[in-house]
C-alpha positions in Angstrom: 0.0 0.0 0.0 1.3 3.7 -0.9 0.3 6.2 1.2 0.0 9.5 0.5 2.8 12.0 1.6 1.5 15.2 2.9 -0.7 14.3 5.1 1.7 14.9 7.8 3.1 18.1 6.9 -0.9 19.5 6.6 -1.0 17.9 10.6 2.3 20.2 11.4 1.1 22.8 9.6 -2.3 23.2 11.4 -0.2 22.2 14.6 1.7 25.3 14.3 -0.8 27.5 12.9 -3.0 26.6 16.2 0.4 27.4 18.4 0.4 30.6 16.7 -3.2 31.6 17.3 -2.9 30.4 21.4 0.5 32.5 22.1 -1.3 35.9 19.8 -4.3 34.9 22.3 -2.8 34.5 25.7 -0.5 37.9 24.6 -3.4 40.2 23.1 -6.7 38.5 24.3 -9.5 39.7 26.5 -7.9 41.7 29.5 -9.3 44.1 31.6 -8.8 47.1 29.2 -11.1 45.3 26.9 -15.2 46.1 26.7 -16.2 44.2 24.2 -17.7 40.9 24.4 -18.2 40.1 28.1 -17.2 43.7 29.0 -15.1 45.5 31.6 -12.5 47.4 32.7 -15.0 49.7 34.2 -12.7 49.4 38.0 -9.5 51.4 36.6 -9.7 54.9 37.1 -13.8 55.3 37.6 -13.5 56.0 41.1 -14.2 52.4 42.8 -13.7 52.3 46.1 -13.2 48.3 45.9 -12.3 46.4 43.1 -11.4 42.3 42.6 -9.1 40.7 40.0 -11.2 37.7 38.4 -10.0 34.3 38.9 -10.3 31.1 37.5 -13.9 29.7 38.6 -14.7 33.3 39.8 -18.5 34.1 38.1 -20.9 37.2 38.5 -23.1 35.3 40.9 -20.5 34.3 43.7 -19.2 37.2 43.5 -22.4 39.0 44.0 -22.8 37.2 47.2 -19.6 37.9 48.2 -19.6 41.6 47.8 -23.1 41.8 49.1 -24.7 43.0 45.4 -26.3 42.0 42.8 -25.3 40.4 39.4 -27.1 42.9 37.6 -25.3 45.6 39.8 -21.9 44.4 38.9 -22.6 44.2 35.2 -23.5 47.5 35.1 -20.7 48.8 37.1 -18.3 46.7 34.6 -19.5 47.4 31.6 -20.7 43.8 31.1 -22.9 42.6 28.1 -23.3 39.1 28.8 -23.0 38.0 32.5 -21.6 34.4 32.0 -18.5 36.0 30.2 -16.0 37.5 32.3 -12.3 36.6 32.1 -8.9 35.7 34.2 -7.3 38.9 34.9 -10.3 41.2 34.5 -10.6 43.8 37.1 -14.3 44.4 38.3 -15.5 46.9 40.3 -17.4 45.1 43.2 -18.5 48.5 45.4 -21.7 47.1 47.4 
């Protein structure tokens, strides 16, 4: 059986081309500078009294509870479209 040369190089190809994309993404993807999308950045420099750094498992509605507000409240604050979408590193403001 022949098989067919090139297959390999496509693989290594769309193995580097997804490399690529991952390091332009952890570099230049959603921060807390950015308001599109899930929103944000609303913290720096708007006169919060108290802000928090999102981290990984970190959503809307714990932190709510633990700032003593409301979800709706801190999407407001934060600039944030879509609740379920906030990111590692953002900075929210979480005034009560």
């Amino acid at each position: 059986m022949m098989r067919k040369s090139g297959g390999h190089s496509t693989l290594l190809i769309i193995v580097a081309f997804l490399g690529i994309v991952l390091t332009l993404w952890m570099l230049f993807g959603p921060d807390s500078t950015s308001t599109s999308g899930g929103g944000g950045g609303a913290a720096t420099g708007s006169g919060c009294k108290q802000s928090h750094t999102v981290v990984a498992g970190d959503d809307l509605s714990h932190l709510a509870s633990r700032y003593g507000t409301s979800i709706g409240a801190l999407a407001n604050a934060n600039g944030i479209t879509n609740p379920n979408l906030i990111y590692v590193g953002q900075v929210l403001c979480v005034d009560p």
